[in-house]
C-alpha positions, 0 to 999 in steps of 0.5 A: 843380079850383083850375086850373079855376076860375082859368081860368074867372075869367081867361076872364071878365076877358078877356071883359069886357075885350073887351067894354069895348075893343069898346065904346070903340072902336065909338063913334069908328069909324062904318064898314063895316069892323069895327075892333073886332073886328079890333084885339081879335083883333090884340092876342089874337094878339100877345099869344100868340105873346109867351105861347108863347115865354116858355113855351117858353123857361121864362120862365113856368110852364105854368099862368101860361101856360094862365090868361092864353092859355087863359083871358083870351085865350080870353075875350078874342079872337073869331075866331067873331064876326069870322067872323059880322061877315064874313057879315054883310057878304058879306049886305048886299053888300059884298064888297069890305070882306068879302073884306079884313077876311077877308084881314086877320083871317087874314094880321095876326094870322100876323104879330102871332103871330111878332112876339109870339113874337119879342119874347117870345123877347127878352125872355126 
């Protein structure tokens, strides 16, 4: 139950985490291509992959691991809203910004997952 209640805390930090880093970076980007949602998700990404190889290589327990990737990054990224952000686009007939931010929100994050890991691995 313990584990439970700290993840539920950690994926409220992650949120409201998200919320201000959305917050802040919306108020210098004034354009079609949704930044925000973007670099969280970016940083989720990276941040996981450094997760899973200390993991795996011990480097941390397996409940230091299920509170930060399971609880702050769960609360944290949101691939629903840059899917919602990407119809939303596609609506108001930019394709071209929606057919890249599709590309680059599935091709970045593979990379910043490996370059989480590798690091990880590392550091480890």
């Amino acid at each position: 139950m313990t584990t439970f209640l700290l993840v539920c805390l950690c994926g409220g930090l992650g949120a409201v985490t998200r919320f201000v880093f959305n917050t802040s970076i919306q108020r210098w980007w004034d354009r079609a291509f949704p930044l925000a949602t973007f670099v969280i998700n970016v940083i989720a990404t990276f941040c996981a992959g450094l997760a899973a190889a200390t993991w795996v290589s011990q480097s941390v327990p397996e409940s230091t691991y299920l509170l930060f990737v399971t609880g702050f990054l769960g609360g944290f990224s949101t691939f629903s809203t840059a899917i919602n952000e990407m119809v939303s686009l596609a609506r108001r007939e930019r394709f071209m910004t929606a057919g890249l931010y599709l590309l680059a929100t599935v091709a970045v994050p593979m990379v910043c997952v490996i370059c989480g890991w590798w690091v990880g691995l590392a550091c480890a």
